[in-house]
HTML snippet that shows the backbone in 3Dmol.js (N, CA, C, O; Angstrom):
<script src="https://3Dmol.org/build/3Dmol-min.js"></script>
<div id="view" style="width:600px;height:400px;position:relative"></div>
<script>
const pdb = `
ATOM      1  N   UNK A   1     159.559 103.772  75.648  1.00  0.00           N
ATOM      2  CA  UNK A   1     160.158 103.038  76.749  1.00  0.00           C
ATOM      3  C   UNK A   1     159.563 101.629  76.739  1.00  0.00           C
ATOM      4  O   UNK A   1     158.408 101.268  76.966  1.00  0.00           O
ATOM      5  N   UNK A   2     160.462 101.053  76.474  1.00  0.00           N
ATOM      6  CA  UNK A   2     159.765  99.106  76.656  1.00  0.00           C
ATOM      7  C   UNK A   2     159.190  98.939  78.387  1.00  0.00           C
ATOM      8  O   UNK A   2     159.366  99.689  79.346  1.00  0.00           O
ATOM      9  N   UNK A   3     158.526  97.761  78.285  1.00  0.00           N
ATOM     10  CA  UNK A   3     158.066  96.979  79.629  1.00  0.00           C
ATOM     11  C   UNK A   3     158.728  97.268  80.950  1.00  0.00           C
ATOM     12  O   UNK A   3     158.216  97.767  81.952  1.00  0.00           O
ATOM     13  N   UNK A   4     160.132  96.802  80.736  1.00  0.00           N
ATOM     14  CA  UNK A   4     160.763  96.910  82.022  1.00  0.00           C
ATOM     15  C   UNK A   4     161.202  98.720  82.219  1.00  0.00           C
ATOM     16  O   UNK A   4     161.199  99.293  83.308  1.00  0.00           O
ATOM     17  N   UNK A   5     161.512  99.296  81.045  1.00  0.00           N
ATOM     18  CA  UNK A   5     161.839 100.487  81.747  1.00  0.00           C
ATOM     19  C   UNK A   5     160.538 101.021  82.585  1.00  0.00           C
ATOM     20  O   UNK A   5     160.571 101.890  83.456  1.00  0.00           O
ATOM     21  N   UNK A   6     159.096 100.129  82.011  1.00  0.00           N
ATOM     22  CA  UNK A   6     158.078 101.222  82.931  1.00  0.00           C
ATOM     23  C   UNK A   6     157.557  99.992  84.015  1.00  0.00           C
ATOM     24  O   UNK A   6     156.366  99.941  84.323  1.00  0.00           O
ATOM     25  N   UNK A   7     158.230  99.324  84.390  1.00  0.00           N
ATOM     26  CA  UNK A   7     157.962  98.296  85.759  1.00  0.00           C
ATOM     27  C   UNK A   7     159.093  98.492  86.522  1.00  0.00           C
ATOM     28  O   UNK A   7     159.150  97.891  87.595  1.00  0.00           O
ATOM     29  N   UNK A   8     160.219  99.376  86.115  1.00  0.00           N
ATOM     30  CA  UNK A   8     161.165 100.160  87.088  1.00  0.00           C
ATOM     31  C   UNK A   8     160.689 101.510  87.207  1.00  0.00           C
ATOM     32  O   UNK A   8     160.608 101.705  88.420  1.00  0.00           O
ATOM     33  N   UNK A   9     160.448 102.203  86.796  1.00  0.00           N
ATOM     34  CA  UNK A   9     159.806 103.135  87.075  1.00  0.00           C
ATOM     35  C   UNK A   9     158.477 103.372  88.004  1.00  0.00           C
ATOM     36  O   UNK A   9     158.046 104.479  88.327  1.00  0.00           O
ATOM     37  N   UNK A  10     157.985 102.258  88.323  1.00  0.00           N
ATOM     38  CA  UNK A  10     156.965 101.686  89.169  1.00  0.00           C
ATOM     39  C   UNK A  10     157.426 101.656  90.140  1.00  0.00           C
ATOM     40  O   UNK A  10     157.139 102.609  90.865  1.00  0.00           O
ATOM     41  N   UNK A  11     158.161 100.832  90.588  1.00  0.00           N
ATOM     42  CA  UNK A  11     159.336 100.500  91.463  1.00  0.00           C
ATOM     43  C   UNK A  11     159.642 101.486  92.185  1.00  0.00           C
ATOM     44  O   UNK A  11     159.276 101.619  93.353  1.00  0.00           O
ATOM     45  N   UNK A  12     160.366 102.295  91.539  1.00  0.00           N
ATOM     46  CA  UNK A  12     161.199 103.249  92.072  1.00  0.00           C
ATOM     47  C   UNK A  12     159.924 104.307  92.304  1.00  0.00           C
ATOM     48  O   UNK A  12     160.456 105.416  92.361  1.00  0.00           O
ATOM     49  N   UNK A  13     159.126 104.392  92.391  1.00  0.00           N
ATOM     50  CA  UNK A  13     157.400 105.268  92.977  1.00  0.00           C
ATOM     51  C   UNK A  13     157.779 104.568  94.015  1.00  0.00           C
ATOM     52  O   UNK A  13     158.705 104.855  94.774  1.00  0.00           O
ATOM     53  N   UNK A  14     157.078 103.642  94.069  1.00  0.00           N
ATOM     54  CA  UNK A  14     156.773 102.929  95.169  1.00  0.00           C
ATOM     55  C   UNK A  14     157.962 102.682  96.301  1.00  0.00           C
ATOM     56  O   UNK A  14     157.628 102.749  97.484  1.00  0.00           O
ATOM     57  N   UNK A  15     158.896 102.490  96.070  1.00  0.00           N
ATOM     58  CA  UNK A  15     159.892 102.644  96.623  1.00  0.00           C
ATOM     59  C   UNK A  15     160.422 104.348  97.718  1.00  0.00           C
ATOM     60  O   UNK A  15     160.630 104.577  98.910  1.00  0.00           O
ATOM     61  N   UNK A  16     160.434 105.007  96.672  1.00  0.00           N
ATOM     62  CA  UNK A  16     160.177 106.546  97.244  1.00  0.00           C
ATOM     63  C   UNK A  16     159.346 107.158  97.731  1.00  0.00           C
ATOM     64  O   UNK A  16     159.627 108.133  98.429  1.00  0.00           O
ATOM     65  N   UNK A  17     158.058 106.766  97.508  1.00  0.00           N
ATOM     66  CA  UNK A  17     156.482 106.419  98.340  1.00  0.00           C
ATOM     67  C   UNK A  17     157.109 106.093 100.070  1.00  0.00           C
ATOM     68  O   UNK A  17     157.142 106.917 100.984  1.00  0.00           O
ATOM     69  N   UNK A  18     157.398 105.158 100.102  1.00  0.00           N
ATOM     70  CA  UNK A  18     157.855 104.011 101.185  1.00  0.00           C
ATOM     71  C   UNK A  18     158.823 104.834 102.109  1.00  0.00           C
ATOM     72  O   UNK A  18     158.707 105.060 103.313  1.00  0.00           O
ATOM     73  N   UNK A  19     159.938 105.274 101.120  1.00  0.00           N
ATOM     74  CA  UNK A  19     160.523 106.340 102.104  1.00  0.00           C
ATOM     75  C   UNK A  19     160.362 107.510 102.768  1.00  0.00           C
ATOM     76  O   UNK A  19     161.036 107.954 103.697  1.00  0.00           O
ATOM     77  N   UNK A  20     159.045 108.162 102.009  1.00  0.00           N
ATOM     78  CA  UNK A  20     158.647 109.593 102.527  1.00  0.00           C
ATOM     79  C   UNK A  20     157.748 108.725 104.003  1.00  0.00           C
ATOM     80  O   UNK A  20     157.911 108.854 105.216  1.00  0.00           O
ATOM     81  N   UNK A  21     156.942 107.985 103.319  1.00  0.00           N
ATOM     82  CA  UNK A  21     156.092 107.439 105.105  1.00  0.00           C
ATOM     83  C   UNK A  21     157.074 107.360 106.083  1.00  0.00           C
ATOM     84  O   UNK A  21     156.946 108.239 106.935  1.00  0.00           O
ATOM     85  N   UNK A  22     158.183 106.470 106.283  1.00  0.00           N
ATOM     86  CA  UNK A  22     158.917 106.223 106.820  1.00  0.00           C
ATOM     87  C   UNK A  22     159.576 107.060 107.665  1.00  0.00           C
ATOM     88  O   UNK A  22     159.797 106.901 108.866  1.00  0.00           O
ATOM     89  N   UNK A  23     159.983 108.288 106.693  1.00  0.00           N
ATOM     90  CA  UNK A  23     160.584 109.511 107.317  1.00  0.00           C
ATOM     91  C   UNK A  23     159.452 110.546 108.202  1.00  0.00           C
ATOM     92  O   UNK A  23     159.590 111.287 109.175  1.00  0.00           O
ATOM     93  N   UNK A  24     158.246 110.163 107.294  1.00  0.00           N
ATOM     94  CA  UNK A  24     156.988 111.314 108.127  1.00  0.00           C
ATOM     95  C   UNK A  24     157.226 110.331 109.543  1.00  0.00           C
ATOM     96  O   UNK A  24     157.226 111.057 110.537  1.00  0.00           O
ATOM     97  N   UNK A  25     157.354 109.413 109.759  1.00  0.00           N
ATOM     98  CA  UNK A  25     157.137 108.468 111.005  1.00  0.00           C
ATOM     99  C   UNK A  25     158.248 108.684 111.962  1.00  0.00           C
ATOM    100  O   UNK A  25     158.233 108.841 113.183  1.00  0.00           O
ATOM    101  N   UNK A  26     159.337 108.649 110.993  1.00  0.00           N
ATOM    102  CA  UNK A  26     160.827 109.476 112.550  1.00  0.00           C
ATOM    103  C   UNK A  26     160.382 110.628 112.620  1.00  0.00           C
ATOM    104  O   UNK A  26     160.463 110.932 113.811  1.00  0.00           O
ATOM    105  N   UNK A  27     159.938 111.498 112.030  1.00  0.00           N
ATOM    106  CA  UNK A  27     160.199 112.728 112.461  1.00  0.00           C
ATOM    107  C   UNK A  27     158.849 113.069 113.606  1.00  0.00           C
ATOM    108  O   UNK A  27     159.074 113.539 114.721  1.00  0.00           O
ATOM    109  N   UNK A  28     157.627 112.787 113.173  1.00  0.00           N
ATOM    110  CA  UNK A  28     157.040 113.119 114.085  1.00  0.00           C
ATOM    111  C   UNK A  28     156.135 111.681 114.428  1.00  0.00           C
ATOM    112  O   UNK A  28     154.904 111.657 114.414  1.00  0.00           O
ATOM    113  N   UNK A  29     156.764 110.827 114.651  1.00  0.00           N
ATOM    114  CA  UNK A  29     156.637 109.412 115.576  1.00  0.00           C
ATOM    115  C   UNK A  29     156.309 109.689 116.955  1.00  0.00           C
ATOM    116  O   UNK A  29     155.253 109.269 117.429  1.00  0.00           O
ATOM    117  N   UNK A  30     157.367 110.558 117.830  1.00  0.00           N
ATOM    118  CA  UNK A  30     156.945 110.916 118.983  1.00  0.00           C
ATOM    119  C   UNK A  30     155.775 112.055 119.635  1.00  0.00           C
ATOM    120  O   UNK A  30     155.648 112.329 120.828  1.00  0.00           O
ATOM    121  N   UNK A  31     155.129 112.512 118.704  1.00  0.00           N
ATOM    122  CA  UNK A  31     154.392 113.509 118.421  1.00  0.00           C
ATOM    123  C   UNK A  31     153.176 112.677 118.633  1.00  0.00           C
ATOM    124  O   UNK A  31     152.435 113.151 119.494  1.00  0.00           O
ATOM    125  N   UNK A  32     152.554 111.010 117.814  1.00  0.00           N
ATOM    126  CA  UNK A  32     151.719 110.570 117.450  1.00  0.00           C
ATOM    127  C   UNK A  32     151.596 109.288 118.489  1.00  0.00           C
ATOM    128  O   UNK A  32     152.007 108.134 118.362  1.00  0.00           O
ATOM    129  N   UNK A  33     150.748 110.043 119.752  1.00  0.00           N
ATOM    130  CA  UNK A  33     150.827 108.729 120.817  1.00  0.00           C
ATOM    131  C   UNK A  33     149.748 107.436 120.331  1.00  0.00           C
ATOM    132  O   UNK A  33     149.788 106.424 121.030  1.00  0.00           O
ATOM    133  N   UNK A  34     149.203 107.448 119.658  1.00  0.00           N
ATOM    134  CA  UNK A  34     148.134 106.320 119.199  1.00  0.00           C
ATOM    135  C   UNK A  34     149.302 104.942 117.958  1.00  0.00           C
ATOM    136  O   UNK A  34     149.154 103.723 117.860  1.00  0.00           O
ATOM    137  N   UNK A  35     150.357 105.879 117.237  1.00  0.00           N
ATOM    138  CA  UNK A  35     151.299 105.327 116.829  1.00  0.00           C
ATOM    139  C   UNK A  35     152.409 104.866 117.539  1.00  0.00           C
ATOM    140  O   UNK A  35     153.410 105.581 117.567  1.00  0.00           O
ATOM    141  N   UNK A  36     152.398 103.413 118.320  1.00  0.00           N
ATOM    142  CA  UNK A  36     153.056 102.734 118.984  1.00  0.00           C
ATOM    143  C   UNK A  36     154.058 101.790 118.624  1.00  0.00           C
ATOM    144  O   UNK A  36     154.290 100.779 119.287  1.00  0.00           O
ATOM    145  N   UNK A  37     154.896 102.241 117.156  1.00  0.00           N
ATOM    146  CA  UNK A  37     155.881 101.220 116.439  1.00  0.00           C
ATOM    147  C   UNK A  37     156.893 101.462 117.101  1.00  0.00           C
ATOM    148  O   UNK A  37     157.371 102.581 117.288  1.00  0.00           O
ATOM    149  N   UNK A  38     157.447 100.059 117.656  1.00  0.00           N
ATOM    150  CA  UNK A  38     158.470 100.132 118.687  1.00  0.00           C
ATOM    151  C   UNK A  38     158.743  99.499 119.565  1.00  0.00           C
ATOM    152  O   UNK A  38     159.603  98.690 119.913  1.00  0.00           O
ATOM    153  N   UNK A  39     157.176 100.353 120.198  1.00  0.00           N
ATOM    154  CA  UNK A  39     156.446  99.837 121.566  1.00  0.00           C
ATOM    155  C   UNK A  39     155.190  98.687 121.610  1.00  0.00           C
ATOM    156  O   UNK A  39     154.653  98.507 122.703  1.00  0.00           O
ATOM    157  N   UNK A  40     154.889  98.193 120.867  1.00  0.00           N
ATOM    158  CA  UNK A  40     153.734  97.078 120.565  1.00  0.00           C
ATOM    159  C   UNK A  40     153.599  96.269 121.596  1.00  0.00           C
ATOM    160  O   UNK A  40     154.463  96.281 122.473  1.00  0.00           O
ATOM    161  N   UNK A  41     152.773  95.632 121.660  1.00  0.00           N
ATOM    162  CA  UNK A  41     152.675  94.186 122.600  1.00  0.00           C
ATOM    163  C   UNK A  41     153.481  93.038 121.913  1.00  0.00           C
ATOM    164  O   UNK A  41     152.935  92.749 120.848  1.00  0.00           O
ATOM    165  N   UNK A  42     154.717  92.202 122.186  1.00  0.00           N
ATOM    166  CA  UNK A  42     155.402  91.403 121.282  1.00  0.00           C
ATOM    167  C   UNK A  42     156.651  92.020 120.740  1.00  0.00           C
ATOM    168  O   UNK A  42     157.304  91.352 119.938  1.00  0.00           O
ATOM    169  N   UNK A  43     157.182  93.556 121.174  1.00  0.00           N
ATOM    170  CA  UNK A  43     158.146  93.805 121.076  1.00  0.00           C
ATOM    171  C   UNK A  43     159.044  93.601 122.261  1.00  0.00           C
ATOM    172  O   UNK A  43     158.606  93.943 123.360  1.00  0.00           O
ATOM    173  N   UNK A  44     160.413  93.014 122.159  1.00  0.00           N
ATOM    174  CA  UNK A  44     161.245  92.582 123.687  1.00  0.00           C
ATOM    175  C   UNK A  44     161.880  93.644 123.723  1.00  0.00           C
ATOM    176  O   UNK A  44     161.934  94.415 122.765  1.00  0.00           O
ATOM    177  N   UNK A  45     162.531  93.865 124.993  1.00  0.00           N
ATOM    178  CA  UNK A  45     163.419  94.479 125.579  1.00  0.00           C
ATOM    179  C   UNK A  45     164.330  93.941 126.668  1.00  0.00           C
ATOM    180  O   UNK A  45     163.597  93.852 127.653  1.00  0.00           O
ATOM    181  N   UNK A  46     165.464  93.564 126.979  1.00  0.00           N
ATOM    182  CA  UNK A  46     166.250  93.320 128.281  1.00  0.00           C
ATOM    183  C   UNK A  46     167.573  93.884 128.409  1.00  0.00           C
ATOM    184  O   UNK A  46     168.538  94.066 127.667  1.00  0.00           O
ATOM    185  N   UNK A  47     167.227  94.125 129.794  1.00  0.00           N
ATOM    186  CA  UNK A  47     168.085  95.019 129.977  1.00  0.00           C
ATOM    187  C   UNK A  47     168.564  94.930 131.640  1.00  0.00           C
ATOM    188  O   UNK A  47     167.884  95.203 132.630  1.00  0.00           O
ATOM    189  N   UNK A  48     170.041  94.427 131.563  1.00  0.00           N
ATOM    190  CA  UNK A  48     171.085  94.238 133.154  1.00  0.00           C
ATOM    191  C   UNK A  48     172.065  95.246 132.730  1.00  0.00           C
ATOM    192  O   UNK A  48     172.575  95.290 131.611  1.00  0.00           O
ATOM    193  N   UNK A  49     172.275  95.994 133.629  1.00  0.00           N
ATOM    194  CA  UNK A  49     173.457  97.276 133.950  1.00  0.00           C
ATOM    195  C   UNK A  49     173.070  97.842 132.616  1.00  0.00           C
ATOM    196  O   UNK A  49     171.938  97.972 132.150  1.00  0.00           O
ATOM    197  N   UNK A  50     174.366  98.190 132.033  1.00  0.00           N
ATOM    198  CA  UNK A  50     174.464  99.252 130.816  1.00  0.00           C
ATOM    199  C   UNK A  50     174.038  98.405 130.055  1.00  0.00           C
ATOM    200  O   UNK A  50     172.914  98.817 129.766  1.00  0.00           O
ATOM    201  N   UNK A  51     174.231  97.346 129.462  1.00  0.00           N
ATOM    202  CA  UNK A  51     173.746  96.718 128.494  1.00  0.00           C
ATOM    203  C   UNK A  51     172.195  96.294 128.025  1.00  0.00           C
ATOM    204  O   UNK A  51     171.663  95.443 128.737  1.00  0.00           O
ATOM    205  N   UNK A  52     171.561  96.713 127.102  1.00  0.00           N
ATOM    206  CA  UNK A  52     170.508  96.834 126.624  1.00  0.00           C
ATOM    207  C   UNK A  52     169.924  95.800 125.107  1.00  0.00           C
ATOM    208  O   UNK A  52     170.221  96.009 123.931  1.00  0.00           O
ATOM    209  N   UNK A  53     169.412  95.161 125.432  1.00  0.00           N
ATOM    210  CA  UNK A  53     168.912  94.460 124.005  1.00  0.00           C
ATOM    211  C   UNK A  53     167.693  94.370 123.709  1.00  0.00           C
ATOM    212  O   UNK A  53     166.906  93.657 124.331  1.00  0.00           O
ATOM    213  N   UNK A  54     167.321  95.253 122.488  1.00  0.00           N
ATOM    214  CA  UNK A  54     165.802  95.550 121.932  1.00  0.00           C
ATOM    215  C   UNK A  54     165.559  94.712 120.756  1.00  0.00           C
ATOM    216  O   UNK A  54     166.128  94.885 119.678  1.00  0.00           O
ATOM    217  N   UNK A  55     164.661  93.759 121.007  1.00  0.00           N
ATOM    218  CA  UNK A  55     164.405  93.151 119.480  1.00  0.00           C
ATOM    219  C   UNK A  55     162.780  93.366 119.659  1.00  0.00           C
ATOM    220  O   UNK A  55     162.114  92.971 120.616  1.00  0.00           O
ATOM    221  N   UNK A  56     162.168  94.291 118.182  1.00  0.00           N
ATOM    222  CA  UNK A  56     161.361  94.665 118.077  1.00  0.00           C
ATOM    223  C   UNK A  56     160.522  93.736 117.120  1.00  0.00           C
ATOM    224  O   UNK A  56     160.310  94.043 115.946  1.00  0.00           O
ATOM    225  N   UNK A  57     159.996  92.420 117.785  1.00  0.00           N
ATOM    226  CA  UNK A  57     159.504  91.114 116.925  1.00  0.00           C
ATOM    227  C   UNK A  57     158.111  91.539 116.275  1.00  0.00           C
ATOM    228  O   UNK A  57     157.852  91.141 115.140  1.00  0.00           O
ATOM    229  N   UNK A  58     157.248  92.307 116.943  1.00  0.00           N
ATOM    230  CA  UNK A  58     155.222  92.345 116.407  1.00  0.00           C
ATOM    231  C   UNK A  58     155.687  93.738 115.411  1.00  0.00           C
ATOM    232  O   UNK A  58     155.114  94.023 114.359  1.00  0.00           O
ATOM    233  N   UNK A  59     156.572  94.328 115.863  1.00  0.00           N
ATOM    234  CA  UNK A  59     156.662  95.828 114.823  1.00  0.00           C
ATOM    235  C   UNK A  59     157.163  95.394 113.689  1.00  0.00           C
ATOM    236  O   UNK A  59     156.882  96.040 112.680  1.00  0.00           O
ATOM    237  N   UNK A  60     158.024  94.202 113.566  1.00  0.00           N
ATOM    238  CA  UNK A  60     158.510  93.471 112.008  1.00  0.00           C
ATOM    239  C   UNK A  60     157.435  93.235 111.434  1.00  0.00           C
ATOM    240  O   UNK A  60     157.051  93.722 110.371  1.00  0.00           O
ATOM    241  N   UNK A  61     157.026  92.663 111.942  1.00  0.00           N
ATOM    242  CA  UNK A  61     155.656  91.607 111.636  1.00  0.00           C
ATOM    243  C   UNK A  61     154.927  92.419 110.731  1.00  0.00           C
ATOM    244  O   UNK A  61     154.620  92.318 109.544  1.00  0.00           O
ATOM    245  N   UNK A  62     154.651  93.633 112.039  1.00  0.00           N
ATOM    246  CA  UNK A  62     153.744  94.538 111.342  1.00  0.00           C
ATOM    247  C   UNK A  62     153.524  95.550 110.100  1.00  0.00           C
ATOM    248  O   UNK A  62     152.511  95.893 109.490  1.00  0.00           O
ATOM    249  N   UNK A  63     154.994  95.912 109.966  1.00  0.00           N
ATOM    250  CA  UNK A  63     155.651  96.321 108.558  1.00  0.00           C
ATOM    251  C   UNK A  63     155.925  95.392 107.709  1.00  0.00           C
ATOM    252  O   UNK A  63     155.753  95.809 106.563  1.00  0.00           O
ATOM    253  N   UNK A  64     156.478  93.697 107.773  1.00  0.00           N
ATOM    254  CA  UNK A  64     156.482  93.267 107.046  1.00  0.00           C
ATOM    255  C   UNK A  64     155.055  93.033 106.231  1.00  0.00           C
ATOM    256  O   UNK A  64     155.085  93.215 105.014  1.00  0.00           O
ATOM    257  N   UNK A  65     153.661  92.589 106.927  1.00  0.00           N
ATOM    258  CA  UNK A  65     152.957  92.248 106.196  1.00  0.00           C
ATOM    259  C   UNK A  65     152.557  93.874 105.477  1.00  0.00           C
ATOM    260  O   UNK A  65     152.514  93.712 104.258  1.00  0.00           O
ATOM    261  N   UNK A  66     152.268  95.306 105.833  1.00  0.00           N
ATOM    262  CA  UNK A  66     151.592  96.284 105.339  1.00  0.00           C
ATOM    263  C   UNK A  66     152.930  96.369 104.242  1.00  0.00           C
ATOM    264  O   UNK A  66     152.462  96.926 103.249  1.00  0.00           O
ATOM    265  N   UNK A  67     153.993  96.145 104.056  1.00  0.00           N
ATOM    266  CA  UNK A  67     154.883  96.200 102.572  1.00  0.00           C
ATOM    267  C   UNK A  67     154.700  95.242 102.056  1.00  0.00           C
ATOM    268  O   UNK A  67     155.275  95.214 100.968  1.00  0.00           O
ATOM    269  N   UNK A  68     153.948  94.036 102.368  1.00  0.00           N
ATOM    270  CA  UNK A  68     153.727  93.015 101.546  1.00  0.00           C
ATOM    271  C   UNK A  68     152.265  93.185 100.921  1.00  0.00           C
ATOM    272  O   UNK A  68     151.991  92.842  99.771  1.00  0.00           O
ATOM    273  N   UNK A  69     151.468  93.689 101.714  1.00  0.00           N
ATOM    274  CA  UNK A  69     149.957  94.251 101.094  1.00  0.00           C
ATOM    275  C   UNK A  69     150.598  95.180  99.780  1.00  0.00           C
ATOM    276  O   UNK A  69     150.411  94.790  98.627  1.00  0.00           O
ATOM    277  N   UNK A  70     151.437  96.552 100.091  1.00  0.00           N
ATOM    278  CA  UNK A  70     151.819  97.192  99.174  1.00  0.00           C
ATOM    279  C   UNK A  70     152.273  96.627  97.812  1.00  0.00           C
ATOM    280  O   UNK A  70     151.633  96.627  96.761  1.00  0.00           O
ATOM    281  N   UNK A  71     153.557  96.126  98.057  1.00  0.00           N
ATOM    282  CA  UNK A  71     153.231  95.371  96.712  1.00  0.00           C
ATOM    283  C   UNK A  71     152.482  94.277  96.249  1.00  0.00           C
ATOM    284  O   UNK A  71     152.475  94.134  95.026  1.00  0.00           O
ATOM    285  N   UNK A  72     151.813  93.422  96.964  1.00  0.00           N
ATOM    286  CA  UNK A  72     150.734  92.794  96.384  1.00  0.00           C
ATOM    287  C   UNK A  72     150.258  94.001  95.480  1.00  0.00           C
ATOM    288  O   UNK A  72     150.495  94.015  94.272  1.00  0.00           O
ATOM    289  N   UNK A  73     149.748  94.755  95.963  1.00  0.00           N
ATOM    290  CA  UNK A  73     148.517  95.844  95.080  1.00  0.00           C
ATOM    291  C   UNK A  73     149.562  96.529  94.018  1.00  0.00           C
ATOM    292  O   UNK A  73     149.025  97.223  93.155  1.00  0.00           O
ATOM    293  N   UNK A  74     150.474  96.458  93.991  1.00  0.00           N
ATOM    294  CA  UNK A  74     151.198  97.536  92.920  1.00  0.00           C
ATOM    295  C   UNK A  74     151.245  95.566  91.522  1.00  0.00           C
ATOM    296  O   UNK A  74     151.159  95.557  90.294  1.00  0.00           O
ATOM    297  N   UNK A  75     151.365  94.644  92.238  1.00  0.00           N
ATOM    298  CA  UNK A  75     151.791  94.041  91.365  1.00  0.00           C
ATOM    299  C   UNK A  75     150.857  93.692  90.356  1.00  0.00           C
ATOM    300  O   UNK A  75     151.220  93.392  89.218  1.00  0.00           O
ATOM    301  N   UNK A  76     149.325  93.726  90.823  1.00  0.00           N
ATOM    302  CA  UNK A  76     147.965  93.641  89.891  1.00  0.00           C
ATOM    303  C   UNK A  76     147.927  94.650  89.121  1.00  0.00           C
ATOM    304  O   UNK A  76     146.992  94.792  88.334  1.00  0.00           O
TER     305      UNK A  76
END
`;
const viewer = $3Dmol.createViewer("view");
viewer.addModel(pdb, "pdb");
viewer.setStyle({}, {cartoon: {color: "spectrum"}});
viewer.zoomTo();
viewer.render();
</script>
């Protein structure tokens, strides 16, 4: 297998890595009160009558940089 077939194959670990956390986190998210993704300090919420608007700004944040640590370290 040349270079790239085994730097896709990397990939696609890490990638499927990413999705099992993800899924351990819906499923028992509400289970894990110390795990507050959602609910953070810096996440908005507003809300008049039925209408509801959640933008979850510190929980981006917060996944964006720990997937950016991730691949930092996969890329060394």
């Amino acid at each position: 297998m040349d270079g790239g077939g085994v730097q896709l194959g990397r990939w696609l670990i890490v990638f499927g890595i990413v999705f099992v956390v993800v899924g351990i986190l819906f499923v028992f998210g509400g289970k894990l009160s110390w795990l507050r993704l959602g609910r953070l300090p810096g996440d908005f919420a507003w809300g008049r009558g039925s209408v509801r608007i959640y933008f979850p700004l510190m929980t981006s944040i917060l996944l964006s940089l720990i997937l950016t640590l991730i691949f930092w370290l996969f890329r060394k």
